[in-house]
PDB file of N, CA, C and O in Angstrom:
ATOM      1  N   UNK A   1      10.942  -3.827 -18.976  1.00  0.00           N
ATOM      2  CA  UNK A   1      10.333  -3.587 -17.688  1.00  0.00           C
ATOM      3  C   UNK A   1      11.235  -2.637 -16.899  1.00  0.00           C
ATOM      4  O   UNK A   1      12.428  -2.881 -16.719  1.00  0.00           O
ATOM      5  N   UNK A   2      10.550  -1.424 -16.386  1.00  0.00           N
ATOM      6  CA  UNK A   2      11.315  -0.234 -15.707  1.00  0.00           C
ATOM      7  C   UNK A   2      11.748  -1.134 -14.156  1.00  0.00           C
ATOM      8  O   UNK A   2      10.915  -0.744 -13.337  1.00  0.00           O
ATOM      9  N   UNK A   3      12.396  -1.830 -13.687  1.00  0.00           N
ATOM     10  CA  UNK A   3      12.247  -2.199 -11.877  1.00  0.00           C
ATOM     11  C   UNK A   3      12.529  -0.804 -11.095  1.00  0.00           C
ATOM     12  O   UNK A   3      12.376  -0.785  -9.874  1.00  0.00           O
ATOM     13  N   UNK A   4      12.911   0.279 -11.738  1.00  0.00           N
ATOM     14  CA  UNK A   4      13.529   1.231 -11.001  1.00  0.00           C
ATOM     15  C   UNK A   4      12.394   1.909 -10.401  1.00  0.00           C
ATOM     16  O   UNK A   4      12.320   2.114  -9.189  1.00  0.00           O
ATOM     17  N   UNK A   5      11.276   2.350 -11.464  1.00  0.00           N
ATOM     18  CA  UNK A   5      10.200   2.815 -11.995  1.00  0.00           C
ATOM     19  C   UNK A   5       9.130   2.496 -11.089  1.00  0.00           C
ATOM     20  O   UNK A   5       8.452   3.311 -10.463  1.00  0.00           O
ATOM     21  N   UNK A   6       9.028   1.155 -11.070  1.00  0.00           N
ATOM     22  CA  UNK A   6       7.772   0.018 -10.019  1.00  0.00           C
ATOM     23  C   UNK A   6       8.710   0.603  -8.561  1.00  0.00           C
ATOM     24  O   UNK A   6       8.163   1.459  -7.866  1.00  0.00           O
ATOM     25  N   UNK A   7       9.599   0.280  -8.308  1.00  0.00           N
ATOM     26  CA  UNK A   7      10.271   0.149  -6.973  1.00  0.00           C
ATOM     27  C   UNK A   7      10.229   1.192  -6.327  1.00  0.00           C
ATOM     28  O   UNK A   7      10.131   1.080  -5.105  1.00  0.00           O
ATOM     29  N   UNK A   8      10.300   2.773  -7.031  1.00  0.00           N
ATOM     30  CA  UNK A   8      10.012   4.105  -6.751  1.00  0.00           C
ATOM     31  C   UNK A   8       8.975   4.285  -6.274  1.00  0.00           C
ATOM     32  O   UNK A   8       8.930   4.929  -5.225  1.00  0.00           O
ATOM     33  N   UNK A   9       7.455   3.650  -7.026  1.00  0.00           N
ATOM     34  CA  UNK A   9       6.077   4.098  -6.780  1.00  0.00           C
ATOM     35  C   UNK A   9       5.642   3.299  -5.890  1.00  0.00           C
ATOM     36  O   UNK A   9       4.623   3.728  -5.350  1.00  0.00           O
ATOM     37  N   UNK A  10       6.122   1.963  -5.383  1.00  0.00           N
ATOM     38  CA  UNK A  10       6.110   0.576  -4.446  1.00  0.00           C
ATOM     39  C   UNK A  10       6.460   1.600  -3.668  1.00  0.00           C
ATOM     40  O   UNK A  10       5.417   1.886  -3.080  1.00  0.00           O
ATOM     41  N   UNK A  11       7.485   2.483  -3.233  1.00  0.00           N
ATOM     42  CA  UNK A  11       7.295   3.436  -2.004  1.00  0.00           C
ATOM     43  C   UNK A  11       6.241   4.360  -1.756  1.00  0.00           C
ATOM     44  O   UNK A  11       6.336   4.837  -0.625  1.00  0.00           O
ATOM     45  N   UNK A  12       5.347   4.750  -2.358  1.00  0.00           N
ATOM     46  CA  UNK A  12       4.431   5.454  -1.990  1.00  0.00           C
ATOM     47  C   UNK A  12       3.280   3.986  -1.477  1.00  0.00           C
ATOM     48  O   UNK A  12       2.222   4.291  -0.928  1.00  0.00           O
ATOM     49  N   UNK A  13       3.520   2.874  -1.651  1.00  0.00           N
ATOM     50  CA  UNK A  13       2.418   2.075  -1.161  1.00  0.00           C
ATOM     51  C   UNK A  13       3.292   1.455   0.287  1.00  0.00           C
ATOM     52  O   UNK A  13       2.893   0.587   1.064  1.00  0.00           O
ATOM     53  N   UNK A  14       4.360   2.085   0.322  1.00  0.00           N
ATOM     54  CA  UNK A  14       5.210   1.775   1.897  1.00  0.00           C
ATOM     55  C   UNK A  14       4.634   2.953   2.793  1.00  0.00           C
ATOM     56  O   UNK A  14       4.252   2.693   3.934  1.00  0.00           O
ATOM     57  N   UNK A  15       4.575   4.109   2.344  1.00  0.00           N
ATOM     58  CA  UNK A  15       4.634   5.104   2.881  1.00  0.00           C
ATOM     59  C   UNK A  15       2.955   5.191   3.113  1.00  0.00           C
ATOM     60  O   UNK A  15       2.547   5.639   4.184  1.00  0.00           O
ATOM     61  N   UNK A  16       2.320   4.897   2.424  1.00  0.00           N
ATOM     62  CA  UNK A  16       0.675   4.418   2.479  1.00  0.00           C
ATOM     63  C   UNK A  16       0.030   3.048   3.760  1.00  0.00           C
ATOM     64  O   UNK A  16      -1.012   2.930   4.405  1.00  0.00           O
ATOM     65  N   UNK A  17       1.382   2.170   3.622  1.00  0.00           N
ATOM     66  CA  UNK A  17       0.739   1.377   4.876  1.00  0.00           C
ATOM     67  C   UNK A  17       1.364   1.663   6.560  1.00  0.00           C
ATOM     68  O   UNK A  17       1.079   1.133   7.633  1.00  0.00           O
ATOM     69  N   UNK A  18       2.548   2.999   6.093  1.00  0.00           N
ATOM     70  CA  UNK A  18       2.929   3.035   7.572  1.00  0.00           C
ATOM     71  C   UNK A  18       1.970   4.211   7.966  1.00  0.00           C
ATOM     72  O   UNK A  18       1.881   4.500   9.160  1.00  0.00           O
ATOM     73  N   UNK A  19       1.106   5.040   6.849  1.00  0.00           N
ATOM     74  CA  UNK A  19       0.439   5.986   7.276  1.00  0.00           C
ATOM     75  C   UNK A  19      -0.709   5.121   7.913  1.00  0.00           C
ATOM     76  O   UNK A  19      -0.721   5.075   9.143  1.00  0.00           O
ATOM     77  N   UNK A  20      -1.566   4.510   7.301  1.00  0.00           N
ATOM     78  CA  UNK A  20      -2.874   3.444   7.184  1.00  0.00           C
ATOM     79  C   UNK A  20      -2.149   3.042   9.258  1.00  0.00           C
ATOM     80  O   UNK A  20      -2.508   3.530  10.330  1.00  0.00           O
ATOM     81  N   UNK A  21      -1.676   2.574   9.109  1.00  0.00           N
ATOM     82  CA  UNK A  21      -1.004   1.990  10.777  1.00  0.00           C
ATOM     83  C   UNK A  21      -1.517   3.389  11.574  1.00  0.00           C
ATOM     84  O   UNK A  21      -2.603   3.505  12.140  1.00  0.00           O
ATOM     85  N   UNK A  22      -0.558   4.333  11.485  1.00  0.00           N
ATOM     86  CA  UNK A  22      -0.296   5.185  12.359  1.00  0.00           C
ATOM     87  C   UNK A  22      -0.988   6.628  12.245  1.00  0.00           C
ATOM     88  O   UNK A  22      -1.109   7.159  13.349  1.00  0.00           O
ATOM     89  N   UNK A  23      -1.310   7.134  11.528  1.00  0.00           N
ATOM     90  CA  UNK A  23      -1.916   8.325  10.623  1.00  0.00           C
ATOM     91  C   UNK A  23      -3.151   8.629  10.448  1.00  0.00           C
ATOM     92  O   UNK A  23      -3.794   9.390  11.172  1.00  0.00           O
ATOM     93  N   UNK A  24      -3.676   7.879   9.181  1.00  0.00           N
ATOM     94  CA  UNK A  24      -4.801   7.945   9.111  1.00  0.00           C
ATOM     95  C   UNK A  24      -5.972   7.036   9.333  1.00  0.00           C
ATOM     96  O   UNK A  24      -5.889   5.808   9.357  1.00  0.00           O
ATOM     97  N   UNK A  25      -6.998   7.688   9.483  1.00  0.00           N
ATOM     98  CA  UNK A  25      -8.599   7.194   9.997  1.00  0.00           C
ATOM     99  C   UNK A  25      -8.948   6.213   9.049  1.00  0.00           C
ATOM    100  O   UNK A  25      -8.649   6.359   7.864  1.00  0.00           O
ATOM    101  N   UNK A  26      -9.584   5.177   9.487  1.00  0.00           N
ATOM    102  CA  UNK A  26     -10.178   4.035   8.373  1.00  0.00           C
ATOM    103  C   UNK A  26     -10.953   4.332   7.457  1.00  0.00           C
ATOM    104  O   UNK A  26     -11.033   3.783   6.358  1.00  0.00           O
ATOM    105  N   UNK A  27     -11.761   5.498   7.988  1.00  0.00           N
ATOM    106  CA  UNK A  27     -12.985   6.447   6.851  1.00  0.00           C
ATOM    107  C   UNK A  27     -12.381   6.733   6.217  1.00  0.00           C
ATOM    108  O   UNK A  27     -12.796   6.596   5.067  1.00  0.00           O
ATOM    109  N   UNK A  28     -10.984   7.336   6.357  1.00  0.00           N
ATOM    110  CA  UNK A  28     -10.572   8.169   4.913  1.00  0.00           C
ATOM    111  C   UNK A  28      -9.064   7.465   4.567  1.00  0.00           C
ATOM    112  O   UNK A  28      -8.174   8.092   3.993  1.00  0.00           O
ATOM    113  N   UNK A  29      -8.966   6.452   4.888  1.00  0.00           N
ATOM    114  CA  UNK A  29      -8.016   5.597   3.690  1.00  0.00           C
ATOM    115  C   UNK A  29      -8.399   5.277   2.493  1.00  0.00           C
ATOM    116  O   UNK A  29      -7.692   5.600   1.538  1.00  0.00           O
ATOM    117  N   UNK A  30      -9.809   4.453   2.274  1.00  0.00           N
ATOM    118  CA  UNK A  30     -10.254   4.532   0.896  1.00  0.00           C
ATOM    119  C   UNK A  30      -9.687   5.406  -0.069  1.00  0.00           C
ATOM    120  O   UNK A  30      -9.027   4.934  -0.995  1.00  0.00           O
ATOM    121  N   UNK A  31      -9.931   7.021   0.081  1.00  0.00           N
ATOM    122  CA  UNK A  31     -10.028   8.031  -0.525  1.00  0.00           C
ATOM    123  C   UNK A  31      -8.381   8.008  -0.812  1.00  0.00           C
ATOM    124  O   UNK A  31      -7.795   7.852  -1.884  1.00  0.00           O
ATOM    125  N   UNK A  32      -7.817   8.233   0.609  1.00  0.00           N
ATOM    126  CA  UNK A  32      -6.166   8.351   0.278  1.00  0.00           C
ATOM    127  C   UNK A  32      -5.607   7.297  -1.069  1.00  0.00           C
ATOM    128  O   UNK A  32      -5.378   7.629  -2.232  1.00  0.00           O
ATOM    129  N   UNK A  33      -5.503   6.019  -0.465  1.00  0.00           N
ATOM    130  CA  UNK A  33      -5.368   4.773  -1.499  1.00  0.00           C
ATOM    131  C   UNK A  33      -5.957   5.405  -3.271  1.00  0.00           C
ATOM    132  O   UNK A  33      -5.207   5.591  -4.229  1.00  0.00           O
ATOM    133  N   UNK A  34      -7.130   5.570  -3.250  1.00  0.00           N
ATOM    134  CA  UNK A  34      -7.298   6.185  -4.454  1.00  0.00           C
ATOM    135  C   UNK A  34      -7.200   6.745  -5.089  1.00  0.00           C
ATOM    136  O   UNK A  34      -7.308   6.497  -6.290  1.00  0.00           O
ATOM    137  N   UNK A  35      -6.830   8.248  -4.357  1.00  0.00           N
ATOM    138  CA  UNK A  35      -5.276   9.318  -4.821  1.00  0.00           C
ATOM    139  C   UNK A  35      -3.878   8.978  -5.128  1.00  0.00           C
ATOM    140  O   UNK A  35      -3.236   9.499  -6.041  1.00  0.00           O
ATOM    141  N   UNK A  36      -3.589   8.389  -4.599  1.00  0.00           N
ATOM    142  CA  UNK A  36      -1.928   7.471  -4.590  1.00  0.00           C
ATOM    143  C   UNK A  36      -1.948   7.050  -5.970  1.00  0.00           C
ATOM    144  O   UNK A  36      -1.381   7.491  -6.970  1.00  0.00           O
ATOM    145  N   UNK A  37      -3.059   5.702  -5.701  1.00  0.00           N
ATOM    146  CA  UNK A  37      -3.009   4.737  -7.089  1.00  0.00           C
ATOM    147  C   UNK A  37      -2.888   5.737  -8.414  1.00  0.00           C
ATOM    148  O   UNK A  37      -2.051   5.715  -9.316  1.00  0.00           O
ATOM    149  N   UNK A  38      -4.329   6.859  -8.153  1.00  0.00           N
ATOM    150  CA  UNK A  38      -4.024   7.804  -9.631  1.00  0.00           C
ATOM    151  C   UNK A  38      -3.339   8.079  -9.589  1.00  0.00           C
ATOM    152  O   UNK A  38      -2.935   8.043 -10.752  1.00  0.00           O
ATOM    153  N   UNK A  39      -2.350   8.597  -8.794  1.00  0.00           N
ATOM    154  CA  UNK A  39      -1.337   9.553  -9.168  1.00  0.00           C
ATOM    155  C   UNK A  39      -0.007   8.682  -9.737  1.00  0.00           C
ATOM    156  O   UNK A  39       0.568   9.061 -10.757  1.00  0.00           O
ATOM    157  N   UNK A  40       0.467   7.402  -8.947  1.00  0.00           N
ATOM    158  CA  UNK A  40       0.458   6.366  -9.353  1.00  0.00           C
ATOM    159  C   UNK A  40       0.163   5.739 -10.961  1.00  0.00           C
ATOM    160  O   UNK A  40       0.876   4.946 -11.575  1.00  0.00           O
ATOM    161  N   UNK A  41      -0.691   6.158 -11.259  1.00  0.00           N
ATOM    162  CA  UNK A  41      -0.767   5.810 -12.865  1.00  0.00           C
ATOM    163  C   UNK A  41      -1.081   6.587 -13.864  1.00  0.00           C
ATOM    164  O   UNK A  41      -1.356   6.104 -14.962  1.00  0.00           O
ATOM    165  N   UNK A  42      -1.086   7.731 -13.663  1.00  0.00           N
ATOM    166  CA  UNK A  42      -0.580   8.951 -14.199  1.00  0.00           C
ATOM    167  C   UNK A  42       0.787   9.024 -14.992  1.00  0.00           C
ATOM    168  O   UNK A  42       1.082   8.875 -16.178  1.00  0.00           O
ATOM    169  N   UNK A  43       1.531   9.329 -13.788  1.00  0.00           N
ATOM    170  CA  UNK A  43       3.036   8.862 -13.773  1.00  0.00           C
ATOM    171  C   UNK A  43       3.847   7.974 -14.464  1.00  0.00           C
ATOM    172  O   UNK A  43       4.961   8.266 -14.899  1.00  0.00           O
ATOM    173  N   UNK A  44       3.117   6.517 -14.609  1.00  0.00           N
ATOM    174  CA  UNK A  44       3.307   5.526 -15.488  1.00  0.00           C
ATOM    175  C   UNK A  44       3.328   5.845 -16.658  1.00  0.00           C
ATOM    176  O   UNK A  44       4.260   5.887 -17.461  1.00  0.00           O
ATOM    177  N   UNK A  45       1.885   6.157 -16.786  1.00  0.00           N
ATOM    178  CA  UNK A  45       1.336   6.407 -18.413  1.00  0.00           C
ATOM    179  C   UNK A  45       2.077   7.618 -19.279  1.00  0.00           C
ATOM    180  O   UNK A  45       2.197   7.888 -20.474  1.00  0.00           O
ATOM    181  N   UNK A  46       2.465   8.140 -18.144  1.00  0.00           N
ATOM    182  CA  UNK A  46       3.540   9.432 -18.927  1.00  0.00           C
ATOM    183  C   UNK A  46       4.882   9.152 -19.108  1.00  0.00           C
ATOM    184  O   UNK A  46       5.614   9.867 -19.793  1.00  0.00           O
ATOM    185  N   UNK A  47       5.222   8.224 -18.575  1.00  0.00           N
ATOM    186  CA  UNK A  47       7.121   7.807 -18.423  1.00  0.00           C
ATOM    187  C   UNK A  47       7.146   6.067 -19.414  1.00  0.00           C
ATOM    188  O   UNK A  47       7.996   5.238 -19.737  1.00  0.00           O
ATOM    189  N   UNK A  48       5.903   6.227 -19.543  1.00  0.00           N
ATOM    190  CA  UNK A  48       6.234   4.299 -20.142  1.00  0.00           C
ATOM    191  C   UNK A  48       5.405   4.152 -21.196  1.00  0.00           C
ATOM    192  O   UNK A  48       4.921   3.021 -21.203  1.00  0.00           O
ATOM    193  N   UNK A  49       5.170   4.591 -21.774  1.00  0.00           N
ATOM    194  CA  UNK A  49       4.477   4.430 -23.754  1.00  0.00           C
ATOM    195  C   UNK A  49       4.231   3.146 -23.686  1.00  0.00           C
ATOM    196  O   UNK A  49       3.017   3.037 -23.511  1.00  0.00           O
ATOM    197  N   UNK A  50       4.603   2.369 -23.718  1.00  0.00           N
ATOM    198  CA  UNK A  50       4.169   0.715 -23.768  1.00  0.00           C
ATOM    199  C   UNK A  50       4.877  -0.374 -22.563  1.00  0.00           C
ATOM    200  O   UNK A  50       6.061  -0.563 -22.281  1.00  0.00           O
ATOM    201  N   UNK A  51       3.783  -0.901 -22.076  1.00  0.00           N
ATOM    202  CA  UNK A  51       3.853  -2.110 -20.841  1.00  0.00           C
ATOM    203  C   UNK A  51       3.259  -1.477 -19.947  1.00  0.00           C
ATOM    204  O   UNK A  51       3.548  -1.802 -18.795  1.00  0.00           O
ATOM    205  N   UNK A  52       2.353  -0.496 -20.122  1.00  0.00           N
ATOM    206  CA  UNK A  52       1.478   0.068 -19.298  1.00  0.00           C
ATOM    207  C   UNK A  52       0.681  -0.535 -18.149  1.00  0.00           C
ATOM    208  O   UNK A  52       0.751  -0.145 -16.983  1.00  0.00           O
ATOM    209  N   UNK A  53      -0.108  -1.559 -18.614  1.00  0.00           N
ATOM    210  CA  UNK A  53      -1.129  -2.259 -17.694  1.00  0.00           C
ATOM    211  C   UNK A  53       0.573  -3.746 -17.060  1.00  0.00           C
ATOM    212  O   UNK A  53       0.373  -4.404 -16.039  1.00  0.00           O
ATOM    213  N   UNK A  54       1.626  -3.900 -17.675  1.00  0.00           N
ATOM    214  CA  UNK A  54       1.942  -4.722 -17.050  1.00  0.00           C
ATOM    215  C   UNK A  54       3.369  -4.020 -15.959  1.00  0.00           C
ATOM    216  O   UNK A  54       4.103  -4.729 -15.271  1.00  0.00           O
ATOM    217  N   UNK A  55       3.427  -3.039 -16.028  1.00  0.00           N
ATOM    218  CA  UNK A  55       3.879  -1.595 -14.685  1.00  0.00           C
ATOM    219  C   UNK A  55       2.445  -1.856 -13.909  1.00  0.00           C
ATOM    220  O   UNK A  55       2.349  -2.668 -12.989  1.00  0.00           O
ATOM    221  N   UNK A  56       1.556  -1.217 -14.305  1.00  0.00           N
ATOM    222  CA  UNK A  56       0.599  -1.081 -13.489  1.00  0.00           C
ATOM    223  C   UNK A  56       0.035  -2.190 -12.363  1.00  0.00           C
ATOM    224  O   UNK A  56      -0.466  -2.039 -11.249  1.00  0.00           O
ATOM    225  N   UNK A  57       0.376  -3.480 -13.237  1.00  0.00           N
ATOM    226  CA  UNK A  57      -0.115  -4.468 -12.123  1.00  0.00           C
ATOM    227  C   UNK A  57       0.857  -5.132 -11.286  1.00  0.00           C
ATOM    228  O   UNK A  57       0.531  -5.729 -10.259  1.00  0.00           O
ATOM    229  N   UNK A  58       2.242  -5.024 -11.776  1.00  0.00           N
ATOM    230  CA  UNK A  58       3.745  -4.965 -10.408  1.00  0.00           C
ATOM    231  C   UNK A  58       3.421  -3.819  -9.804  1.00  0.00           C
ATOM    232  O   UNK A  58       3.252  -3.830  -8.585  1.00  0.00           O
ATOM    233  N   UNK A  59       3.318  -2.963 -10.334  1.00  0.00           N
ATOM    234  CA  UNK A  59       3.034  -2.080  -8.877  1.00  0.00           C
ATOM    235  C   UNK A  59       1.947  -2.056  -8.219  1.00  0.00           C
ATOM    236  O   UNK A  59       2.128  -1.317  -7.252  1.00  0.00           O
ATOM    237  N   UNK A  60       0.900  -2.472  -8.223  1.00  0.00           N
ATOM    238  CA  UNK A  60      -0.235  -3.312  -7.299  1.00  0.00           C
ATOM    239  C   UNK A  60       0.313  -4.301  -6.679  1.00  0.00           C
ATOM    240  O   UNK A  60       0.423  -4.300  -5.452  1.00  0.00           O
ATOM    241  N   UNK A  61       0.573  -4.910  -7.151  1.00  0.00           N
ATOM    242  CA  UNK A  61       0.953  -6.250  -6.591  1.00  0.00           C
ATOM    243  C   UNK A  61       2.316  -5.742  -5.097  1.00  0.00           C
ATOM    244  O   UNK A  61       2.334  -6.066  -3.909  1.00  0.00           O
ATOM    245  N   UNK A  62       3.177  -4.944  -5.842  1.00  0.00           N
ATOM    246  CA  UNK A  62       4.278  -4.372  -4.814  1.00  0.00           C
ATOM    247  C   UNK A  62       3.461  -4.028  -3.406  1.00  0.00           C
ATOM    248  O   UNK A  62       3.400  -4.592  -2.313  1.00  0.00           O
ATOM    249  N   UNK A  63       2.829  -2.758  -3.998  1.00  0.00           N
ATOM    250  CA  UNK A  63       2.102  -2.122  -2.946  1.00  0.00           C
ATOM    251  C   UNK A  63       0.827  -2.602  -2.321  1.00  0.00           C
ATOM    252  O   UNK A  63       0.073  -1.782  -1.797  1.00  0.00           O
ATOM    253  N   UNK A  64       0.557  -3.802  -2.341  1.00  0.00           N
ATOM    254  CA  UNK A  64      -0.281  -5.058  -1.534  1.00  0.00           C
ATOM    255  C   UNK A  64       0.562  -5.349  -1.103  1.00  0.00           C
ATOM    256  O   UNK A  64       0.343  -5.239   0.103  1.00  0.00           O
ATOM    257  N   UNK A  65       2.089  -5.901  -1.324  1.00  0.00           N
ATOM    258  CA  UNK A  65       2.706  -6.434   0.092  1.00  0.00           C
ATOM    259  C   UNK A  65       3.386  -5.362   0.742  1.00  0.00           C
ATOM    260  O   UNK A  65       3.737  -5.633   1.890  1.00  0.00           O
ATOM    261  N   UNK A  66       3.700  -4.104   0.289  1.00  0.00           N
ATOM    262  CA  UNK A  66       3.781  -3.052   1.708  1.00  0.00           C
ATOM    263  C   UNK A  66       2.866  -3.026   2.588  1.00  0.00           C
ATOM    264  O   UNK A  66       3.120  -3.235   3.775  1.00  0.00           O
ATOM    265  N   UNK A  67       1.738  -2.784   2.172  1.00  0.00           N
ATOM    266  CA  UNK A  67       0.621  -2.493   2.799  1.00  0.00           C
ATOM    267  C   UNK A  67       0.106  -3.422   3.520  1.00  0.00           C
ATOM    268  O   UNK A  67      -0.549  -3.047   4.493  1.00  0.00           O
ATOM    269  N   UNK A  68       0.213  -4.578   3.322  1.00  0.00           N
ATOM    270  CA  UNK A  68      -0.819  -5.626   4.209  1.00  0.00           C
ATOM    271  C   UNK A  68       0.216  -6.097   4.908  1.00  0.00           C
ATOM    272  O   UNK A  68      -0.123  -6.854   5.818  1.00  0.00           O
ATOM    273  N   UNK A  69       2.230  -5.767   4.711  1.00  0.00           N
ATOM    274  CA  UNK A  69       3.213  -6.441   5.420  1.00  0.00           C
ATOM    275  C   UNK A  69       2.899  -5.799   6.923  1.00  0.00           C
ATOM    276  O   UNK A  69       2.897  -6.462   7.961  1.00  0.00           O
ATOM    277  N   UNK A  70       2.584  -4.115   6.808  1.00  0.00           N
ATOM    278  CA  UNK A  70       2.735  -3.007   7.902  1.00  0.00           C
ATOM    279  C   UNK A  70       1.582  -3.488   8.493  1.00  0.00           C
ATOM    280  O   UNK A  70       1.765  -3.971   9.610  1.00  0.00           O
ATOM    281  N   UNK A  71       0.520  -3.498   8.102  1.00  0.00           N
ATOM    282  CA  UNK A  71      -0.943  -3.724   8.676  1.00  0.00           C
ATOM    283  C   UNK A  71      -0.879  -5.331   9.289  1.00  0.00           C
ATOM    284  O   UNK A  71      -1.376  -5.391  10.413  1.00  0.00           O
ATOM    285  N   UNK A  72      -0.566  -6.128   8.974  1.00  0.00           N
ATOM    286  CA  UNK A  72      -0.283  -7.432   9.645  1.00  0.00           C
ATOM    287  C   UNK A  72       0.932  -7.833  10.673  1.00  0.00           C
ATOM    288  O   UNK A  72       1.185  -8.857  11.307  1.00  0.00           O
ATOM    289  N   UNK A  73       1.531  -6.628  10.552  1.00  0.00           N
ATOM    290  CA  UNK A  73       3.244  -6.747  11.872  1.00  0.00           C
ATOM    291  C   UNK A  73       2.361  -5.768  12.678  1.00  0.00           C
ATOM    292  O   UNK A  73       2.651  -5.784  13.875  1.00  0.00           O
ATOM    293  N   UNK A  74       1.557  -5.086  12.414  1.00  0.00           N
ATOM    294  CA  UNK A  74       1.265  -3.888  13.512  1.00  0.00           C
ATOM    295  C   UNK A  74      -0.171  -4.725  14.593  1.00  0.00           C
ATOM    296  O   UNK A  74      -0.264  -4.795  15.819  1.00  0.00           O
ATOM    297  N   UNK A  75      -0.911  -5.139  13.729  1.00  0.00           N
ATOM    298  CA  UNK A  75      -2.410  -5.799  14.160  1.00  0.00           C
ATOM    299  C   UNK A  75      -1.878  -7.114  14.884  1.00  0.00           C
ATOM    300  O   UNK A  75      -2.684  -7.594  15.681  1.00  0.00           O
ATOM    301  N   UNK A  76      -0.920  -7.640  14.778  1.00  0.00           N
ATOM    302  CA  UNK A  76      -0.104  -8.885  15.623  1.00  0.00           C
ATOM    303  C   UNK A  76       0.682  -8.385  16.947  1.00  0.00           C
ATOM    304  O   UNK A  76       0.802  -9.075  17.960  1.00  0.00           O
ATOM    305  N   UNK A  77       1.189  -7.102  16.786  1.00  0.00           N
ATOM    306  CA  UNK A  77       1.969  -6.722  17.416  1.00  0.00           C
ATOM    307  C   UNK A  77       1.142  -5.631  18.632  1.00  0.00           C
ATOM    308  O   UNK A  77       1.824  -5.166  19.546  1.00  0.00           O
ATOM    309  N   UNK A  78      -0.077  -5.358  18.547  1.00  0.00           N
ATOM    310  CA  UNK A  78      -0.701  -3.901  18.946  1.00  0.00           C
ATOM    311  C   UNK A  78      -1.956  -4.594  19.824  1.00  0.00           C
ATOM    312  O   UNK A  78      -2.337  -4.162  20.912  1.00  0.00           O
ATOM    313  N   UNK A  79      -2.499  -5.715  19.154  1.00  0.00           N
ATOM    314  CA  UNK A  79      -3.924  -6.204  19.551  1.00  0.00           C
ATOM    315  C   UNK A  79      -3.731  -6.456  21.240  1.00  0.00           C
ATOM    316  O   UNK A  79      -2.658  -6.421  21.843  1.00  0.00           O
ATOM    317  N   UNK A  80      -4.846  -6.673  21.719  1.00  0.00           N
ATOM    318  CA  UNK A  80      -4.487  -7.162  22.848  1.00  0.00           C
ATOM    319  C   UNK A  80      -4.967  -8.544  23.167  1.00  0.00           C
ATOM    320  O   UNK A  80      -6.100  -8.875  22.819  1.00  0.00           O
ATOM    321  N   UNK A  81      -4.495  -9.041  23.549  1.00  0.00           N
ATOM    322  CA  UNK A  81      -4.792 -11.097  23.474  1.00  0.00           C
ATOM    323  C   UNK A  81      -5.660 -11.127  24.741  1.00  0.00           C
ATOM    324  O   UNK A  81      -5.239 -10.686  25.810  1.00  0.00           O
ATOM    325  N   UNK A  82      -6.580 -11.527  24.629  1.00  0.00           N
ATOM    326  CA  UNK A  82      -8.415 -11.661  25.277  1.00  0.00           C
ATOM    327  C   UNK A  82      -8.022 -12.591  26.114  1.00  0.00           C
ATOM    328  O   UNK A  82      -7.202 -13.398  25.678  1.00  0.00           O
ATOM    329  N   UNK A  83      -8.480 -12.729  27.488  1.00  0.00           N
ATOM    330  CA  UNK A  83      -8.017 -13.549  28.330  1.00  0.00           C
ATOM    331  C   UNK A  83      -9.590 -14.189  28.502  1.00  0.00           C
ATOM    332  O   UNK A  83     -10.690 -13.638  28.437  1.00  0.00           O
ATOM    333  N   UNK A  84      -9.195 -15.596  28.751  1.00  0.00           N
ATOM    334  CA  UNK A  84     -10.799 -16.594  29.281  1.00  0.00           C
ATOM    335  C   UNK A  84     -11.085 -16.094  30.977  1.00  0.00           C
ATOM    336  O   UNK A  84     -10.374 -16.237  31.972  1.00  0.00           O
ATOM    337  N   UNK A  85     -12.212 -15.565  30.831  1.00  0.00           N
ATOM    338  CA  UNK A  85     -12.582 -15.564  32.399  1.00  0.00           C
ATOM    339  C   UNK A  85     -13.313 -17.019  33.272  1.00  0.00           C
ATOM    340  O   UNK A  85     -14.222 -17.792  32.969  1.00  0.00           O
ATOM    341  N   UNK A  86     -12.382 -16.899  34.489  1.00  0.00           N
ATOM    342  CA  UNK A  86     -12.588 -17.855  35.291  1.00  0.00           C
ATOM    343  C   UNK A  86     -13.748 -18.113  35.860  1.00  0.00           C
ATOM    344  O   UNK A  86     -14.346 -17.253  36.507  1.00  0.00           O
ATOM    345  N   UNK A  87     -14.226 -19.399  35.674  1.00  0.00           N
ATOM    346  CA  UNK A  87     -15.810 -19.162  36.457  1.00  0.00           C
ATOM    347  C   UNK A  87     -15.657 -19.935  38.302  1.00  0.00           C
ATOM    348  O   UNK A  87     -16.621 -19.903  39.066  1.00  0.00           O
TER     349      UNK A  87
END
């Protein structure tokens, strides 16, 4: 198992949830995310001859907790807390 390898491309899913926060539009994250990932496993498949799908799914797994760490400190931190109106 490469950890160097996963931990390298786990930054493009860091750099994916501080964009997703701050950057880009909700319409076109889909698309972004789906560029990443290929490129993302491209990369793999060319540097790792065998343990392919089990790189591939640590680095999913990595880049689900970048991504939902940034998006859940930001949506806690940003929202605004709804006040009860007085009758």
């Amino acid at each position: 198992m490469d950890w160097k390898l996963i931990f390298q491309f786990s930054l493009l899913g860091l750099a994916m949830g501080i964009a997703t926060v701050f950057f880009i539009p909700p319409n076109v994250e889909p698309v972004v995310s789906l560029i990443i990932f290929l490129v993302c496993a491209c990369m793999i498949a060319r540097r790792r001859p065998t343990g392919r799908f089990a790189h591939g799914l640590l680095l999913g797994l990595a880049n689900s907790v970048w991504i939902t760490r940034h998006m859940r400190c930001y949506s806690t931190a940003t929202l605004p807390v709804t006040r009860r109106k007085r009758r």
